[in-house]
C-alpha positions in Angstrom: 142.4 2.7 243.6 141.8 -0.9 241.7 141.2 -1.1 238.4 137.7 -3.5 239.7 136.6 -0.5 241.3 135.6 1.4 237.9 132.2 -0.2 238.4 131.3 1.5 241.3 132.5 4.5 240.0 130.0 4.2 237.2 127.4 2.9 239.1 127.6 6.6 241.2 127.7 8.5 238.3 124.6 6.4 237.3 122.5 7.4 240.7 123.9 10.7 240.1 122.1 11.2 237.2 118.9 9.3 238.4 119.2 11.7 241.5 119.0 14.7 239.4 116.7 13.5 236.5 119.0 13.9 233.6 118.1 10.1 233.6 114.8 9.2 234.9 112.2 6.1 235.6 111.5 3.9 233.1 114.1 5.3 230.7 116.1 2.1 229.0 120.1 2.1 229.5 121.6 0.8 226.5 125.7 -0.6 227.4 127.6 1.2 224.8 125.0 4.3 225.3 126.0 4.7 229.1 129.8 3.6 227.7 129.4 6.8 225.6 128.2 8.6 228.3 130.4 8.1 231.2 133.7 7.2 228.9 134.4 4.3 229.5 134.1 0.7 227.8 130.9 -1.7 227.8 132.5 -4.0 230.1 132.4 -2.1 233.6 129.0 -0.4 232.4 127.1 -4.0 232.4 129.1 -4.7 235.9 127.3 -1.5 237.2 124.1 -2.2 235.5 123.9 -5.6 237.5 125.3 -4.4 240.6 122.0 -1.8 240.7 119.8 -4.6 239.5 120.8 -6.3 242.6 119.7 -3.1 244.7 116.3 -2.4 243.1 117.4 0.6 241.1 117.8 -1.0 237.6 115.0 -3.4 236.2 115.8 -6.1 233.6 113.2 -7.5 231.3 114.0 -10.5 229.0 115.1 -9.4 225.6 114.3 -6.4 226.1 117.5 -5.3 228.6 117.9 -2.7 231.8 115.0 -0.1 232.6 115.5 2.1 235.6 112.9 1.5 238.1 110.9 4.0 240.0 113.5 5.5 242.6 113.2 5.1 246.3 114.6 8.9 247.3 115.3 7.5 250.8 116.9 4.3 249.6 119.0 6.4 246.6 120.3 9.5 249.1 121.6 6.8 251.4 123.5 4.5 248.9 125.3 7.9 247.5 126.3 9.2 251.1 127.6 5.7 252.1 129.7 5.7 248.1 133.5 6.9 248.2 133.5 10.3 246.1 137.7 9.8 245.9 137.6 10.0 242.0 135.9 13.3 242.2 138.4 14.3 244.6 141.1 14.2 242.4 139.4 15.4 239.3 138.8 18.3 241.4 141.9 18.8 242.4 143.4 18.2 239.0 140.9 21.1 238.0 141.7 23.8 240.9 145.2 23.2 239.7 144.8 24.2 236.0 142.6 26.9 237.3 144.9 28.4 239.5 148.3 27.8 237.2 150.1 25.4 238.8 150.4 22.9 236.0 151.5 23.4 232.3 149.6 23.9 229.3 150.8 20.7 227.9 151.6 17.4 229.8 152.3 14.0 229.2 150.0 10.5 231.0 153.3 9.8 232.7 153.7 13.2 234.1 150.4 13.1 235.4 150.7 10.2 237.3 154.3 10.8 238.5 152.7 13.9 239.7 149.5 12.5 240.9 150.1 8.8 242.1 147.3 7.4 239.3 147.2 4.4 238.0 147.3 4.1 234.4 143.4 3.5 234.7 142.7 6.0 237.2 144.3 8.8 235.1 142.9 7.6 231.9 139.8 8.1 233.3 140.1 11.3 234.9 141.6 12.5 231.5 138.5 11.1 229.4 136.0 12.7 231.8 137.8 16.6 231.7 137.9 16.2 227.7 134.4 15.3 227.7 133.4 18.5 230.2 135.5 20.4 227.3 138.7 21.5 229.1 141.7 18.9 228.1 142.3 17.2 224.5 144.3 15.1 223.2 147.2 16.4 221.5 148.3 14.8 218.1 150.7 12.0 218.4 151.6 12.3 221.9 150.1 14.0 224.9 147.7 15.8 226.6 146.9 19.8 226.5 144.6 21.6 228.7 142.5 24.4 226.9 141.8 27.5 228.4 139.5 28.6 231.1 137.4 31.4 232.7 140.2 31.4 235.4 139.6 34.9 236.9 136.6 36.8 238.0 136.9 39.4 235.4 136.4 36.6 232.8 133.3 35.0 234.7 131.9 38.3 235.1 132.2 39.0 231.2 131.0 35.4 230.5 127.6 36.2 232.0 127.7 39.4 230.3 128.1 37.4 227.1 125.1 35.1 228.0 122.6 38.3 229.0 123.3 39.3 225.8 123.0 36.5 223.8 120.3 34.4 225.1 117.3 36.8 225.7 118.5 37.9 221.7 117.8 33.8 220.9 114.4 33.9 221.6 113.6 36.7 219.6 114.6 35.3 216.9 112.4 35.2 213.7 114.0 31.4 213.3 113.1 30.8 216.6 109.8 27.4 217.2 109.0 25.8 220.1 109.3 22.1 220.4 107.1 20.8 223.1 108.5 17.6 223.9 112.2 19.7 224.9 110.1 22.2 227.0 108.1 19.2 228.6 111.4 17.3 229.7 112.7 20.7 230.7 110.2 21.1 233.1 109.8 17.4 234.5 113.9 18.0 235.5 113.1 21.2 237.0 110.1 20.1 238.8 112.2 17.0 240.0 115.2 19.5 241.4 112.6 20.7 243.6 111.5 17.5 245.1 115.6 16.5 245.4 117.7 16.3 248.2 120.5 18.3 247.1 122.9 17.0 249.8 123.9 13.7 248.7 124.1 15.3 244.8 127.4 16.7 244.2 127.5 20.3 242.5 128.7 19.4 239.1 125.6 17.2 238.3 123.3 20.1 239.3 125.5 22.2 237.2 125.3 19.8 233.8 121.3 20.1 234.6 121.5 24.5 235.0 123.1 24.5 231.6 121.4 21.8 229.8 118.0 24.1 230.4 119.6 27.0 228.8 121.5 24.8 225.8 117.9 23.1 225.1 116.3 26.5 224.8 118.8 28.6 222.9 118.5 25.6 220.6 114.9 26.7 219.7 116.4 29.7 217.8 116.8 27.5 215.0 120.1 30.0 214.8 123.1 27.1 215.7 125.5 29.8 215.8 123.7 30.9 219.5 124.1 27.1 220.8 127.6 27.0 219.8 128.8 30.5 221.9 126.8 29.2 224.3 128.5 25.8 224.7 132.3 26.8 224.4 131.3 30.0 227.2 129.6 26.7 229.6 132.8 24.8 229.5 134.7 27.8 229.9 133.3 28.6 233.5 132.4 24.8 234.1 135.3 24.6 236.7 134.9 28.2 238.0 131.2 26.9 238.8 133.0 23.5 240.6 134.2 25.8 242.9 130.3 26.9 244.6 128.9 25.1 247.6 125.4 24.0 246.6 122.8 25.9 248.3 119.4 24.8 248.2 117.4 28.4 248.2 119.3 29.5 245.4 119.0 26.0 243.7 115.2 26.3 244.5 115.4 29.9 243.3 116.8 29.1 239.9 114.4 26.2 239.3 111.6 28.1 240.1 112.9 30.7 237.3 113.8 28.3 234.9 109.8 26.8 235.2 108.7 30.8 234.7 110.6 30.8 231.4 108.7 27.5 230.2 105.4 29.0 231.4 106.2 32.5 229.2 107.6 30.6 226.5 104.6 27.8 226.1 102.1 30.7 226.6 103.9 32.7 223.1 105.3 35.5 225.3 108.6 35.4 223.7 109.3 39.2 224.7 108.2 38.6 228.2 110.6 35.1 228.6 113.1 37.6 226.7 113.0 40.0 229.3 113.0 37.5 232.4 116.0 35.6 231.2 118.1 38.8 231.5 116.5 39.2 234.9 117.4 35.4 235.7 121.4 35.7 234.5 121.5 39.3 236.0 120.7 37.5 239.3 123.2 34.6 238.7 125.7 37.1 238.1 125.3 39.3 240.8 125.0 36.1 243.3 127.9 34.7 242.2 131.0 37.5 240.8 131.3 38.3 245.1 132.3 34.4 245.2 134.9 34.9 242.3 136.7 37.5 243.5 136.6 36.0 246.8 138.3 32.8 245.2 140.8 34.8 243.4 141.6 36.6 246.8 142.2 33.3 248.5 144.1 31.7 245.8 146.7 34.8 244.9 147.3 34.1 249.2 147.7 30.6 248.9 150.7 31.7 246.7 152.3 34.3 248.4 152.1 31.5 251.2 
């Protein structure tokens, strides 16, 4: 793919996250703050920004730069079914590979796009994005090394485990305050999952939103310690989670959980949001370790193939 076409790569991403609310109406886009975000430099981000101008989804005021406007769902689900998805194609694929062994621990650009057929650009941006999700770095001087993984089902299994322990423990804290403003954006991005139409929203931006609601409240412990285990075990099964085909009553089921949580924890029942959070990841866990070992089943068959 071109080099020009970085643009509309960005744009995507950038209806992606208006789609999903971890950007939403009248929030101002800064260049080098969606550069940050998405990895890339200013120069394709202010392409994108006018390309959406031009179809009504970005605003710009005079001195005052881009606003996102007020999002026609019809209009928005349309323009990201007609979009090619071919870059997350092959970061997905690059992904399932590392997942399921078939590349080393340490590579080089070149060998990548030997391997691959990317561009220079292409896998420079394929590379920035699975560094930023927490699963490649650079290595010193020369290289590229891919970290490890929850890559079987007994290690997603104990990851949840982890997580049932250590996030109903956050919020009983003695450290632990509530911030209203987190909880109130919590709850206008759960509230707008429900309203979404999860078809044209591909699984890893519903992901980022699932574990951003847990990340913002095991913050309120005031203990970072929590947030940090909490982080490394969410990029750990990121690309396990890549893996499940989105399902809206279980996406509606896990909204409506996460909005029980907020109502428990903005009422002061700490014990009773304690208690429900367990219930919530006990759920999770039992929905998804069938999947898991169904993957593994598949993938030890693709081998033997």
């Amino acid at each position: 793919m071109r080099t020009s076409d970085l643009p509309q790569r960005i744009s995507r991403r950038l209806l992606q996250d208006i789609a999903t609310g971890g950007i939403q109406a009248g929030q101002h886009l800064g260049a080098q703050q969606l550069a940050d975000r998405y990895g890339v430099s200013r120069t394709p981000v202010r392409e994108a920004m006018n390309l959406l101008e031009t179809k009504g989804f970005l605003v710009r005021e005079e001195n005052r730069g881009y606003f996102v406007a007020e999002p026609d769902r019809d209009a928005l689900s349309q323009l990201l079914d007609e979009q090619p998805a071919s870059l997350n194609d092959e970061y997905h694929k690059l992904a399932e590979h590392w997942l399921t062994g078939q590349l080393p621990e340490d590579v080089t650009e070149q060998f990548l796009r030997q391997h691959y057929g990317w561009s220079k650009a292409r896998a420079n941006e394929i590379l920035v994005r699975a560094t930023r999700e927490g699963w490649v770095e650079r290595k010193e001087g020369y290289g590229w090394r891919f970290l490890p993984v929850a890559n079987t089902p007994e290690a997603f299994d104990e990851i949840y485990r982890f997580r049932m322990a250590i996030e109903p423990a956050a919020m009983l804290e003695p450290s632990f305050a509530l911030d209203r403003k987190i909880l109130a954006e919590q709850r206008r991005i759960q509230e707008g999952m429900l309203e979404m139409d999860f078809s044209s929203v591909p699984a890893e931006s519903l992901l980022e939103n699932g574990a951003l609601f847990h990340e913002e409240i095991i913050k309120l412990s005031g203990n970072p310690y929590f947030l940090m285990a909490l982080q490394r075990v969410n990029r750990m099964r990121r690309l396990m989670e890549y893996r499940a085909e989105v399902n809206h009553e279980r996406l509606v089921e896990q909204c409506s959980e996460h909005l029980e949580i907020l109502d428990m924890l903005e009422a002061g029942d700490n014990l009773d949001a304690s208690h429900r959070m367990r219930q919530h990841l006990s759920g999770a866990l039992k929905r998804k370790s069938p999947l898991t070992w169904t993957w593994a089943a598949d993938a030890r068959k693709a081998g033997d193939a």
